[in-house]
N, C-alpha and C positions, 0 to 999 in steps of 0.2 A: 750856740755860744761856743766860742774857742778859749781853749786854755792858753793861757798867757804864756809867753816863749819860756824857757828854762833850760836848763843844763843838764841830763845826763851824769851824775857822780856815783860813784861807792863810796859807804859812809865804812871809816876802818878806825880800830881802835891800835894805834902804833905806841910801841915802847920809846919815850922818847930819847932813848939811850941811840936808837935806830934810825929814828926818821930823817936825820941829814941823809944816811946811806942810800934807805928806800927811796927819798924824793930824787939822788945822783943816777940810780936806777932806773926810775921811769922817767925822767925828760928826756931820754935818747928816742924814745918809745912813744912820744908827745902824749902822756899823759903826766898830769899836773896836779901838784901834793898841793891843796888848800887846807893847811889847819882851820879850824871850823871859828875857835876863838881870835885870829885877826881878819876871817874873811869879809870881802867889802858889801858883803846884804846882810848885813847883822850893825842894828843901831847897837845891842850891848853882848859881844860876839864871846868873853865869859860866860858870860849867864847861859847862850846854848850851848857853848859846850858842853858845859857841866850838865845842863840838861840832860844834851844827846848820850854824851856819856854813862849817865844816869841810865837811861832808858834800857842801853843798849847790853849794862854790864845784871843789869835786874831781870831783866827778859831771857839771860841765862841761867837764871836759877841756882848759881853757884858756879856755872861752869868758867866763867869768867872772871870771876873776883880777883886774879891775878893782873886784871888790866884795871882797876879802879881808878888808879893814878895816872892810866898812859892818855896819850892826846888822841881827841879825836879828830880825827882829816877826812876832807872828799878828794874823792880821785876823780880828776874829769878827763876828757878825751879832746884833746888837738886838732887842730886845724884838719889834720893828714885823714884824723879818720872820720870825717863828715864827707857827706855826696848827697849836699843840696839838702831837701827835705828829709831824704829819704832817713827809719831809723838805723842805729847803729849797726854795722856790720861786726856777725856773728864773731869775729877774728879778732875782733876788737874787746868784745869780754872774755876771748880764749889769752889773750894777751892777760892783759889785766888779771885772772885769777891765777894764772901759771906763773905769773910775775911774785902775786902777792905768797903764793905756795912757798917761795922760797924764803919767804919772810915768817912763816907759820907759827915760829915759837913768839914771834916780837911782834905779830900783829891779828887782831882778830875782824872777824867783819861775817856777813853775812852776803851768800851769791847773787844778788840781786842790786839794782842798779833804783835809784830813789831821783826824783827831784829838786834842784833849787832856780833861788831867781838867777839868770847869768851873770858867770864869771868873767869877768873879761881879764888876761892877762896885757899889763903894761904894754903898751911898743915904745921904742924911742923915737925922737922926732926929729927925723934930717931935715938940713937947712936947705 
């Protein structure tokens, strides 16, 4: 049996004082800030947030409780850093965590890379 195609993201809890800055940050870098509560695989994309949120700030045990309130986003990976099947290149999560470092007081997250159903970003359509 195969698993159904998905996306590659990092789940981050950002301050949302920040997350215009961070999201101006990684689209040069073609990674891509999906807030979790307007993403388009969520029938009621509130409720997981507040979930994921949930999860994510309690599985800290305290160390966290300063993010309660901040938004939770995926970060996915662009056109540039896919090649075909193959999985992600190593460069691609050195990007991605050295990026997020510099966000360190305004965002939290965990080094590891989860799944969802794919993301597809907009295109426009020429006539």
């Amino acid at each position: 049996m195969r698993r159904e195609p998905h996306e590659n993201v990092a789940t981050v809890l950002v301050d949302p004082r920040v997350l215009r800055e961070l999201e101006l940050v990684l689209m040069p870098l073609d990674l891509w800030v999906w807030p979790v509560a307007s993403a388009p695989v969520h029938v009621d994309g509130p409720r997981a947030a507040f979930q994921i949120r949930r999860r994510l700030v309690e599985s800290q045990r305290g160390a966290w409780d300063l993010a309660a309130g901040w938004t939770p986003v995926w970060v996915s990976f662009g056109e540039s850093w896919r090649q075909g099947h193959e999985p992600l290149p190593w460069t691609a999560h050195e990007v991605l965590w050295s990026t997020l470092d510099a966000f360190g007081d305004h965002a939290r997250w965990r080094r590891r890379l989860g799944g969802v159903t794919r993301l597809t970003v907009p295109r426009e359509r020429t006539a």
